[in-house]
MARLUMMI-338862 format. One record per atom (N, C-alpha, C): x, y, z; residue number from 0; atom name. Coordinates in steps of 0.02 Angstrom, whole numbers. Each point is the difference from the previous one (the first is absolute). Example, Ala and Ser with C-alpha at 12.3 -4.5 7.8 and 13.67 -1.06 7.14 Angstrom:
BEGIN
+--------+--------+--------+-----+------+
!      x !      y !      z !  nr ! atom !
+--------+--------+--------+-----+------+
!    660 !   -284 !    390 !   0 !    N !
!    -45 !     59 !      0 !   0 !   CA !
!     45 !     60 !      0 !   0 !    C !
!    -18 !     53 !    -36 !   1 !    N !
!     42 !     59 !      3 !   1 !   CA !
!    -39 !     55 !     37 !   1 !    C !
+--------+--------+--------+-----+------+
This chain:
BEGIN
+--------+--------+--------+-----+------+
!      x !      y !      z !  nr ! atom !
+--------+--------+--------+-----+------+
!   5748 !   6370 !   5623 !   0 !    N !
!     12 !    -33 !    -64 !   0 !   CA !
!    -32 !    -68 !      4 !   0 !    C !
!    -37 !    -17 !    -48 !   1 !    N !
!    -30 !    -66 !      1 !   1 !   CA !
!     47 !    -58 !    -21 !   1 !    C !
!    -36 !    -51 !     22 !   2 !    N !
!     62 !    -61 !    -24 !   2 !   CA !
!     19 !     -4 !    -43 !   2 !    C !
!    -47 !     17 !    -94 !   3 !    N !
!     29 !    -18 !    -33 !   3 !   CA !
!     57 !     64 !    -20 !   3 !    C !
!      5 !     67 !     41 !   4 !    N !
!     56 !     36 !    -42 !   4 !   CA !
!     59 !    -18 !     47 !   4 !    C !
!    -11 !    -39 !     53 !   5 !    N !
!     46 !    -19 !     55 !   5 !   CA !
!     38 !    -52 !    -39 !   5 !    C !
!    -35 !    -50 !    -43 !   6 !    N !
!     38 !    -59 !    -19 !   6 !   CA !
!     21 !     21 !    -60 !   6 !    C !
!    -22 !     64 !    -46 !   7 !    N !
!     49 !     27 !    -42 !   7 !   CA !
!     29 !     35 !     13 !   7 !    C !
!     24 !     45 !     60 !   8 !    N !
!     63 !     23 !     18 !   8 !   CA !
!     39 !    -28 !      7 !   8 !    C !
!     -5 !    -82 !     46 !   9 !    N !
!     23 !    -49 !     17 !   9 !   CA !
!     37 !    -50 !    -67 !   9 !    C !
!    -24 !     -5 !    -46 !  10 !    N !
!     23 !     -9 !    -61 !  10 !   CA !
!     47 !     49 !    -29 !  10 !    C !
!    -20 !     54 !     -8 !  11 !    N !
!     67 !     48 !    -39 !  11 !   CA !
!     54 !     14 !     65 !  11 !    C !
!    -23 !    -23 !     81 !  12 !    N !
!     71 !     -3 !      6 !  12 !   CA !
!     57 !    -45 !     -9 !  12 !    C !
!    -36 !    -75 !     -1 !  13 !    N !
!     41 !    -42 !    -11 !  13 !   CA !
!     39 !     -9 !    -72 !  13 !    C !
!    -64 !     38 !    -41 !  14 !    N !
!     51 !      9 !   -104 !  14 !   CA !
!     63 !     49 !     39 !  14 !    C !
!    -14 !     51 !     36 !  15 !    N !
!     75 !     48 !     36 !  15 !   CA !
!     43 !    -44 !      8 !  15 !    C !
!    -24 !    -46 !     30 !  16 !    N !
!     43 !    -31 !     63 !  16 !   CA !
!     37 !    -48 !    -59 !  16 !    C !
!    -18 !    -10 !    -41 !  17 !    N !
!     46 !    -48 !    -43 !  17 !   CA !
!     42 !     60 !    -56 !  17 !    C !
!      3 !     48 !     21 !  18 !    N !
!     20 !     30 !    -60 !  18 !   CA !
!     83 !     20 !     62 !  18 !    C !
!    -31 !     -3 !     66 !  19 !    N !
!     38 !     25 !     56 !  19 !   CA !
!     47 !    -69 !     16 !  19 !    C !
!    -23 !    -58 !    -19 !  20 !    N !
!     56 !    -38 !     16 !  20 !   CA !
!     43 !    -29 !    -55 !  20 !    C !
!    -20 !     31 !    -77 !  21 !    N !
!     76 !     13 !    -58 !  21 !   CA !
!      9 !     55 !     34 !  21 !    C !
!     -6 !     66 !     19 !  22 !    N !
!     69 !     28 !     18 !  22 !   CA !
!     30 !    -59 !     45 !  22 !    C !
!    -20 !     -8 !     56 !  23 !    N !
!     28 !    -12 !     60 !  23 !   CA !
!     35 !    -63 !    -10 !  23 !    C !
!    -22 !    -25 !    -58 !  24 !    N !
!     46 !    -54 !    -37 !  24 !   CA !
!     71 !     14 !    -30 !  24 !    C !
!    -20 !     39 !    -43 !  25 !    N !
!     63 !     22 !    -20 !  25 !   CA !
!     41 !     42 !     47 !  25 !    C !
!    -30 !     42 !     24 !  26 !    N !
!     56 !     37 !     69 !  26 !   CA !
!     35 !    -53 !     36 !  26 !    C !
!    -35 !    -31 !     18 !  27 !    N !
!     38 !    -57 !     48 !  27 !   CA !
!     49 !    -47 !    -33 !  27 !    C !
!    -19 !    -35 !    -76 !  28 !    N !
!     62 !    -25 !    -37 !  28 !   CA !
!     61 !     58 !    -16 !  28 !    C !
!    -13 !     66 !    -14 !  29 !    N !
!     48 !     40 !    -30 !  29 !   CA !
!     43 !      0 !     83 !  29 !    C !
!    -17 !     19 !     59 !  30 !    N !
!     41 !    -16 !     48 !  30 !   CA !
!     32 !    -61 !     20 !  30 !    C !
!    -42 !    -29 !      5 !  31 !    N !
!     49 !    -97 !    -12 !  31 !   CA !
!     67 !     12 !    -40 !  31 !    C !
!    -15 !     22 !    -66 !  32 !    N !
!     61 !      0 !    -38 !  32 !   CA !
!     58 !     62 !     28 !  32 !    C !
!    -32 !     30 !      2 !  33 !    N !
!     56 !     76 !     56 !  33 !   CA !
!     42 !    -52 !     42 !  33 !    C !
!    -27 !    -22 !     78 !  34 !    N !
!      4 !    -48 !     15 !  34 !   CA !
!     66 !    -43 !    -21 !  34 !    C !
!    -21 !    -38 !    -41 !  35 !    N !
!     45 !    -50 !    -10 !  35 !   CA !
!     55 !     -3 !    -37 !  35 !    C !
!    -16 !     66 !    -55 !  36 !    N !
!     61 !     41 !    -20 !  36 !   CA !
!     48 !      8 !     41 !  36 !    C !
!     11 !     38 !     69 !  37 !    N !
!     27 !     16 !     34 !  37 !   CA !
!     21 !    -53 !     56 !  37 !    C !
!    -41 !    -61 !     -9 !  38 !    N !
!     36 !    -66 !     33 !  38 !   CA !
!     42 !    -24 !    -47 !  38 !    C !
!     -2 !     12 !    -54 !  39 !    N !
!     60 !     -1 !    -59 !  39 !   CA !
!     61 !     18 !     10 !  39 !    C !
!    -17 !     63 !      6 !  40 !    N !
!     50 !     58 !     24 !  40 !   CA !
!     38 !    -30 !     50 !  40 !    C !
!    -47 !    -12 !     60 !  41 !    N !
!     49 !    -10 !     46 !  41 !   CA !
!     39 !    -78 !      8 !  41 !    C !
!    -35 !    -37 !    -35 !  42 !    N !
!     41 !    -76 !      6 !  42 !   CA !
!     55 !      6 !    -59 !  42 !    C !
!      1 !     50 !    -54 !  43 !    N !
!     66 !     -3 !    -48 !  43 !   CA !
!     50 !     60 !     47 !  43 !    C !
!    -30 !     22 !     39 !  44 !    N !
!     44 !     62 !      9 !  44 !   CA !
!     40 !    -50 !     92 !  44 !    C !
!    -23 !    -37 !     13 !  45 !    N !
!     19 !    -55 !     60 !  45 !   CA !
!     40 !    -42 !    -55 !  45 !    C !
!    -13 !    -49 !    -53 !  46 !    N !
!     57 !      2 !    -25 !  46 !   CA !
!     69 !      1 !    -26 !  46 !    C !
!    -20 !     70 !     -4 !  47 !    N !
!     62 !     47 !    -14 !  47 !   CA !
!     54 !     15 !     58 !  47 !    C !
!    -54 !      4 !     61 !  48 !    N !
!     40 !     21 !     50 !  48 !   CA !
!     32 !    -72 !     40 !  48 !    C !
!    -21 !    -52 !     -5 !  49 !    N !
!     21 !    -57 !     -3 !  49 !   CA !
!     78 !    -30 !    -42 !  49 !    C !
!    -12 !     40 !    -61 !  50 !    N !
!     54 !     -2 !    -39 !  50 !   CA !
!     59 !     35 !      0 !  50 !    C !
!    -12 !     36 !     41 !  51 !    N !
!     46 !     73 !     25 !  51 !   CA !
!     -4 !     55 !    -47 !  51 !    C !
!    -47 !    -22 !    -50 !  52 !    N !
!    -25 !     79 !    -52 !  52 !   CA !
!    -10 !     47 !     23 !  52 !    C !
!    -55 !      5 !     78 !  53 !    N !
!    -19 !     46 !     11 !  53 !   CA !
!     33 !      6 !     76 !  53 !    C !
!     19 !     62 !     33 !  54 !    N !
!     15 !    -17 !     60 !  54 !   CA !
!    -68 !     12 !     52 !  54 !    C !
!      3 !    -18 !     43 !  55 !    N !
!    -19 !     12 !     72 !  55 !   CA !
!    -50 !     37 !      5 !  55 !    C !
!     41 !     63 !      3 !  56 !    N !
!    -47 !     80 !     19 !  56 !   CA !
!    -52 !     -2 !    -59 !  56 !    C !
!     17 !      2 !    -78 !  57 !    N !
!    -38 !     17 !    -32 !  57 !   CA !
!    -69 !    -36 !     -2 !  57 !    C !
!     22 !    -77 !     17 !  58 !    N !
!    -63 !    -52 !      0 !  58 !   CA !
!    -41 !     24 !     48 !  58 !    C !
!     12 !     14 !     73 !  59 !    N !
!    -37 !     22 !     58 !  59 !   CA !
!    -27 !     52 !    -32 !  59 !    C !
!     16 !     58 !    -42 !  60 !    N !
!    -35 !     53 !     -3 !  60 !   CA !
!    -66 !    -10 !    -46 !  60 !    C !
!     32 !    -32 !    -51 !  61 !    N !
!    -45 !    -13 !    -56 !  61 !   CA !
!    -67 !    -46 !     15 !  61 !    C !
!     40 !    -54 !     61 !  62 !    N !
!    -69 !    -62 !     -1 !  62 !   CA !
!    -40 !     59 !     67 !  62 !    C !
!     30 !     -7 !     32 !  63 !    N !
!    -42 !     61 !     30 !  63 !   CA !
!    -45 !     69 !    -21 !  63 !    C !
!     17 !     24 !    -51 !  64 !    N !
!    -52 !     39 !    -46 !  64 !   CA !
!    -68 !    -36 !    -47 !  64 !    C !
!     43 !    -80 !    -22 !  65 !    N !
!    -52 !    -39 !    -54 !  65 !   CA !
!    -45 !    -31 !     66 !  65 !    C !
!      9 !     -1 !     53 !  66 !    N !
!    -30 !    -39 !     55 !  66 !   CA !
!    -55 !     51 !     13 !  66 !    C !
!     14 !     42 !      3 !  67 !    N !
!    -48 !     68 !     42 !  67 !   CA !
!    -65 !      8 !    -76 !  67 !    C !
!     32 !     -2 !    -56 !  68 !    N !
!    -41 !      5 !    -55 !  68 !   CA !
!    -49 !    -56 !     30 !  68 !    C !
!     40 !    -89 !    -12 !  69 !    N !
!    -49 !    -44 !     -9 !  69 !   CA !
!    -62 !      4 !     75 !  69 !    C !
!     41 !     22 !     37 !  70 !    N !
!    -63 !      7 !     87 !  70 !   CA !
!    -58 !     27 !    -38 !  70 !    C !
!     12 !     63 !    -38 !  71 !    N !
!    -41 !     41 !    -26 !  71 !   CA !
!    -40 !    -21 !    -49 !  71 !    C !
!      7 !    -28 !    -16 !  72 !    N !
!    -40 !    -59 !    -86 !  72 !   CA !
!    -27 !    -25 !     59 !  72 !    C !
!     18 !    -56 !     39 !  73 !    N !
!    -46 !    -19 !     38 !  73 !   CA !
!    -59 !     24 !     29 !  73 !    C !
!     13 !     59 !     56 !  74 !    N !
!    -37 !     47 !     23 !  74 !   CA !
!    -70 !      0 !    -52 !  74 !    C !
!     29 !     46 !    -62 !  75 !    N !
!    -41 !     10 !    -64 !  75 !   CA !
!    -60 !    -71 !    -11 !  75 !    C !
!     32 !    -63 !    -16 !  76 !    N !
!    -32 !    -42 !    -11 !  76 !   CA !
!    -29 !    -33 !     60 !  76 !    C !
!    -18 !     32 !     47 !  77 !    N !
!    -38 !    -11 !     69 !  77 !   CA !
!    -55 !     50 !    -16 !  77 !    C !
!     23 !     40 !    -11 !  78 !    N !
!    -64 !     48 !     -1 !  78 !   CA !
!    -40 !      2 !    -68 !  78 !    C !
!     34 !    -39 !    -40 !  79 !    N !
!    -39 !     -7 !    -60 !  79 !   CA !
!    -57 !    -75 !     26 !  79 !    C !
!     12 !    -34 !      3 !  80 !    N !
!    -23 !    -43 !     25 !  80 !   CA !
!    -50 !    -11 !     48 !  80 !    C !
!      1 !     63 !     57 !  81 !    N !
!    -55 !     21 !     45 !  81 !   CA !
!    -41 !     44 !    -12 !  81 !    C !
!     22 !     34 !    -55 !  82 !    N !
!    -46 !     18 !    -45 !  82 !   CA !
!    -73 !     -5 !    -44 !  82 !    C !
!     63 !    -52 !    -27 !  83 !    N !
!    -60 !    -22 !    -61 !  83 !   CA !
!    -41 !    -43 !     60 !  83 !    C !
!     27 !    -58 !     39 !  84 !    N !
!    -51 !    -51 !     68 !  84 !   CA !
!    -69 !     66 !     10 !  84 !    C !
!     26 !     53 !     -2 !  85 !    N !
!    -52 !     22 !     48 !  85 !   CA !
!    -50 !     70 !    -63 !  85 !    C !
!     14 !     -4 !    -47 !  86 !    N !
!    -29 !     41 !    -55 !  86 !   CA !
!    -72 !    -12 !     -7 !  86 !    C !
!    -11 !    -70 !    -21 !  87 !    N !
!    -65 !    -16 !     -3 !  87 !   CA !
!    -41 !    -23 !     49 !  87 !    C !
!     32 !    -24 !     62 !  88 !    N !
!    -41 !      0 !     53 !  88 !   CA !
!    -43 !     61 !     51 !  88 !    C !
!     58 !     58 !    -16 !  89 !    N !
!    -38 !     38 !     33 !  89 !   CA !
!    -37 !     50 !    -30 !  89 !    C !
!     17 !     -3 !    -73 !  90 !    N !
!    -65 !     19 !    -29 !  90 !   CA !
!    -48 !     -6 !      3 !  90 !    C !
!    -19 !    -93 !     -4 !  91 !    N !
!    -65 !      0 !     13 !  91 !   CA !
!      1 !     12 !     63 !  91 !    C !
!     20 !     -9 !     62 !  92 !    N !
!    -35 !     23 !     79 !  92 !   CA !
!      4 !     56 !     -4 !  92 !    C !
!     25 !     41 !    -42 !  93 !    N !
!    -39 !     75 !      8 !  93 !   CA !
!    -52 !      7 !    -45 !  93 !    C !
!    -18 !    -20 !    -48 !  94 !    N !
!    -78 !    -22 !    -56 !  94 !   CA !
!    -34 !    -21 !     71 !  94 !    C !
!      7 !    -46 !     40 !  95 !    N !
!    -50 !    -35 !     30 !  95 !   CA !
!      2 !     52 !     67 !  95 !    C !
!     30 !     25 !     44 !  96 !    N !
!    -10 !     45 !     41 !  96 !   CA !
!    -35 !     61 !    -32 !  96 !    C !
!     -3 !     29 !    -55 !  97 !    N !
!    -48 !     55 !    -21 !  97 !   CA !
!    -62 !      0 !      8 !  97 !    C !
!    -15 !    -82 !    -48 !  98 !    N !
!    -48 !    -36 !    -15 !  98 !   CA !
!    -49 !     32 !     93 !  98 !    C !
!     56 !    -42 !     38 !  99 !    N !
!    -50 !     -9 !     66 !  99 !   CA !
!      3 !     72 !     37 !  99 !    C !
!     42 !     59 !    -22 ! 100 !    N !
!    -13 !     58 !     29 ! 100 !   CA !
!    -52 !     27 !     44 ! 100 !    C !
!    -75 !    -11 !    -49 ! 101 !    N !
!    -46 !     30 !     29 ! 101 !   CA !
!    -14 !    -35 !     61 ! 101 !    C !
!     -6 !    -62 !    -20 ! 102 !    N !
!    -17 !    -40 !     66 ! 102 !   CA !
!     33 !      7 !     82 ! 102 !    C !
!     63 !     15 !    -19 ! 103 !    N !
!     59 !      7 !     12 ! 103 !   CA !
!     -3 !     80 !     50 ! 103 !    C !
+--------+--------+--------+-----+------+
């Protein structure tokens, strides 16, 4: 492939690559809010159990289920994140390793 269809591949990946970081925009805010919903959850539901609303057992079970969710939002928004870092970079080093194939 000659340079110039190299630097227009290289161009329509980066128009991708911006179309790839609104998702990865919005995926990552819509988990934030999951997230912090559930730090909601658990600081009214502490609270409660503070207040003697809620007892004991139920708080342990519950913050312990909203806890295992939020690990998981996390997790999620790690890999969204190492994602998108690495979407457009290794696009082009694989555009540019083709490029040098023959040579190669």
């Amino acid at each position: 492939m000659d340079d110039d269809i190299l630097a227009g591949v290289i161009a329509a990946l980066k128009e991708s690559h911006a179309d790839e970081r609104k998702y990865h925009a919005e995926r990552l805010a819509d988990l934030q809010l999951q997230y912090e919903k559930l730090q909601r959850r658990l600081d009214v539901m502490y609270e409660g159990k503070l207040d003697g609303r809620i007892n004991q057992e139920f708080y342990d079970q519950k913050s312990a289920v909203w806890k295992r969710e939020q690990d998981e939002i996390l997790r999620k928004l790690e890999r969204h994140h190492d994602a998108n870092r690495s979407y457009l970079d290794e696009g082009v080093k694989l555009l540019e390793l083709t490029q040098h194939a023959v040579m190669l």
